[in-house]
C-alpha positions in Angstrom: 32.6 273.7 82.3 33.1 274.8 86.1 36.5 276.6 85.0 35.5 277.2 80.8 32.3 278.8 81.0 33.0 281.3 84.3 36.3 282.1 82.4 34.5 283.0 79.1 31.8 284.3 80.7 33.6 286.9 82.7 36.0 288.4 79.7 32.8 288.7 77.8 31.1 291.1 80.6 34.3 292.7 81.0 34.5 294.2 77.5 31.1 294.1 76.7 31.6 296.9 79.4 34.8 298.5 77.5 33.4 298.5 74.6 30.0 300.1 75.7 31.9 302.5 77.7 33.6 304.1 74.6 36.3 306.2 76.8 38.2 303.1 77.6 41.6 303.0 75.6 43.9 300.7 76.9 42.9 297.1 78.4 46.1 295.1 79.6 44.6 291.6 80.8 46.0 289.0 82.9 46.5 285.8 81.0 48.7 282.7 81.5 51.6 280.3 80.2 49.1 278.2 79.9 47.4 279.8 77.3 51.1 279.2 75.6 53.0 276.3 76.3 50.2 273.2 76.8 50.7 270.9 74.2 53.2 267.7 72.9 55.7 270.2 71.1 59.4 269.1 71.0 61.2 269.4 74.5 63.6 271.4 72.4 61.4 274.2 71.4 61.2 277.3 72.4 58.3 279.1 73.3 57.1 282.8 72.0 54.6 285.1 72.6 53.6 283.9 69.0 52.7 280.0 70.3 49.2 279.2 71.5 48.3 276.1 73.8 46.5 273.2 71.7 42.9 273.8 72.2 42.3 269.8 70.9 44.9 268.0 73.0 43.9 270.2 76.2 40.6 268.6 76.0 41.3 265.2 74.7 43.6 265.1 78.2 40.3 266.6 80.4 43.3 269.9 81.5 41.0 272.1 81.8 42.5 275.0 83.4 45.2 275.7 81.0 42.1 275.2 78.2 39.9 278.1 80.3 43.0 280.5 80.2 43.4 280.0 76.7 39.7 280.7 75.6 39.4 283.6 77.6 42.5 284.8 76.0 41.0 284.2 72.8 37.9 285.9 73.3 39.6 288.6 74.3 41.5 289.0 71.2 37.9 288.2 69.4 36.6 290.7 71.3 39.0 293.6 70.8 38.8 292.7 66.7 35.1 293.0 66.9 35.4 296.4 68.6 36.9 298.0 65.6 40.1 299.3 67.4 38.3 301.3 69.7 40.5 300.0 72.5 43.9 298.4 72.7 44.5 295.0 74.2 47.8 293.9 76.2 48.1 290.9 77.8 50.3 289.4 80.1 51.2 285.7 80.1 53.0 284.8 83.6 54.4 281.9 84.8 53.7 280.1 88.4 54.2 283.5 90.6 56.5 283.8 93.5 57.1 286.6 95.9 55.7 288.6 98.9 52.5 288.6 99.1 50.0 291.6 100.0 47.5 289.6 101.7 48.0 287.7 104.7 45.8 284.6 103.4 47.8 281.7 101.5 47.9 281.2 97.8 48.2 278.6 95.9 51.8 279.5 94.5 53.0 280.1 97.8 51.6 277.2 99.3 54.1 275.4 97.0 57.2 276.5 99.1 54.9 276.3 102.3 54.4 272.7 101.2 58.4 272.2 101.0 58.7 273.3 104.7 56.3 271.9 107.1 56.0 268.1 105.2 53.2 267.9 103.6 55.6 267.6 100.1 57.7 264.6 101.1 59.1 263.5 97.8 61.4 265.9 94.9 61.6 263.9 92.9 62.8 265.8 89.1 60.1 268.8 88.9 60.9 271.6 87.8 58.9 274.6 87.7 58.8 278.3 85.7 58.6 281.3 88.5 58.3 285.1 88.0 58.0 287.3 90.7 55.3 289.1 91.6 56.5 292.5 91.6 58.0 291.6 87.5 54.3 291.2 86.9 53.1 294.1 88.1 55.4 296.4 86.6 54.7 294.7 83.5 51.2 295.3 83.9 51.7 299.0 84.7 54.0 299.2 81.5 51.8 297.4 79.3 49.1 300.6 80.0 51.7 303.5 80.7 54.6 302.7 77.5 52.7 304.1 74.2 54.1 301.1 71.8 53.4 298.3 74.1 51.5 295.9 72.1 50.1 292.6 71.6 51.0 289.2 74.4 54.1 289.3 76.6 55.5 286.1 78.5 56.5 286.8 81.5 59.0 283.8 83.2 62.0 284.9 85.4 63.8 281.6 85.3 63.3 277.5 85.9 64.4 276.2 88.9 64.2 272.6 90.4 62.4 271.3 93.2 65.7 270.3 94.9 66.9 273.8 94.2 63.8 275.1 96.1 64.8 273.0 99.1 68.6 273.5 99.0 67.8 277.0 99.0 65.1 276.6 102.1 67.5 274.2 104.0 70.3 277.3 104.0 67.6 279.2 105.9 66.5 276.1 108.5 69.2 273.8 108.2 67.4 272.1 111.3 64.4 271.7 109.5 63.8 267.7 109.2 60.5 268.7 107.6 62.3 269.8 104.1 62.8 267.0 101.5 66.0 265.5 100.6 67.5 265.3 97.2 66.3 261.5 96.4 69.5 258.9 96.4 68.2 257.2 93.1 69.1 258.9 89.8 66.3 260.5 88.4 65.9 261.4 84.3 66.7 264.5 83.4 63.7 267.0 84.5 61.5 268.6 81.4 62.2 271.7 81.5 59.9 274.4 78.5 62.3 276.5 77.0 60.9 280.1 76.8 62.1 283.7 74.8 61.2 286.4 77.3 63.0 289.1 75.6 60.2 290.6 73.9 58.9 292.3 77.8 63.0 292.7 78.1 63.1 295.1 75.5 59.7 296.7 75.1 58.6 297.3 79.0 62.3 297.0 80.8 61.7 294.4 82.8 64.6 293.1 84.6 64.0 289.6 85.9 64.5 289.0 89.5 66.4 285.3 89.8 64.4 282.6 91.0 66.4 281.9 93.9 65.3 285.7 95.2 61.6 284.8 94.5 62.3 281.6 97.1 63.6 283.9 99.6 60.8 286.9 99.3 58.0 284.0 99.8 59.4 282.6 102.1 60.4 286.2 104.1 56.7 286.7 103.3 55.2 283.2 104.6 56.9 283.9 108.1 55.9 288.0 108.2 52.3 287.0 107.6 53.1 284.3 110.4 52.0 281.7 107.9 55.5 279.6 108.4 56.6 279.7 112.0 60.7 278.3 112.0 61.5 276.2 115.3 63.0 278.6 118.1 66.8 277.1 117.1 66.2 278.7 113.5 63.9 281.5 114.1 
């Protein structure tokens, strides 16, 4: 109930406002994957903008964040029914997000690749993760209001890429870094990796992905601007 009822909660006084307001036409809301993919589908299947997480299985498994993001998302939808049409509702699903950052305080995404150089993350192991950049999420947030026929969810994923991947790609930058995990010596099983059809914010707002290898190298150009990653002198 700590994450649920804030999350409800908030949409509600949001568009109670919108609603009340009556010169509002347009709401594009921030949503999440998780409001898509959580659930015990098929590895193989491939997730739309049409797929809902399971509401059930979230809470027989006590994952309660993806099951806040989802309810919100769902009011929201409620909400914009109720109203009669008298505003539009766009909503953006995005993946973990990667990138520079504005603020010179960590986030939690960005403490991910943080994590990857000063230790704290000592084992890989198979994970594999779904990044978009930030700057793909807000242009598709400034398309979802600005391009008339915009409509309806978007998923918003640049790509998959592997913990090992992540460090490869942080090890070309500070090869002298002891602190970056290895690829482990044991064979691993094959990583789960969600399969996802972006093409729908392709199309319809023109985004153009940026790789995930790109979003490693903006957060971590970003970490060391905001002097939240300092290299050793030998790889400054």
């Amino acid at each position: 109930e700590k994450l649920v009822g804030p999350a409800l909660k908030g949409t509600e006084n949001v568009l109670n406002s919108v609603t009340a307001a009556g010169t509002v036409k347009t709401v594009v809301l921030t949503s999440s994957v998780a409001s898509v993919m959580v659930n015990n589908r098929d590895p193989k299947y491939v997730y739309t903008e049409k797929d809902w997480s399971d509401v059930e299985f979230m809470r027989s498994y006590k994952i309660w964040y993806p099951l806040s993001k989802t309810l919100a998302e769902k009011k929201a939808w409620e909400m914009q029914k109720e109203s009669g049409g008298k505003w539009k509702l766009v909503v953006m699903c995005p993946s973990l997000v990667w990138g520079p950052m504005v603020q010179p305080s960590l986030n939690t995404s960005s403490g991910v690749v943080l994590d990857y150089l000063n230790g704290t993350t000592k084992e890989i192991g198979n994970k594999s993760s779904q990044v978009v950049d930030v700057r793909d999420v807000a242009m598709a947030h400034i398309r979802g209001y600005e391009v008339k026929n915009a409509s309806g969810r978007y998923l918003l994923v640049g790509g998959d890429i592997l913990a090992k991947d992540i460090c490869s790609i942080l090890r070309e930058r500070e090869p002298q870094n002891g602190n970056i995990p290895s690829e482990p010596s044991e064979k691993l099983p094959p990583p789960k990796i969600r399969l996802q059809d972006c093409s729908k914010a392709e199309k319809e707002l023109g985004i153009k992905f940026i790789s995930p290898r790109e979003q490693v190298l903006a957060t971590y150009g970003s970490l060391k601007y905001h002097k939240l990653w300092t290299p050793s002198p030998n790889e400054a």
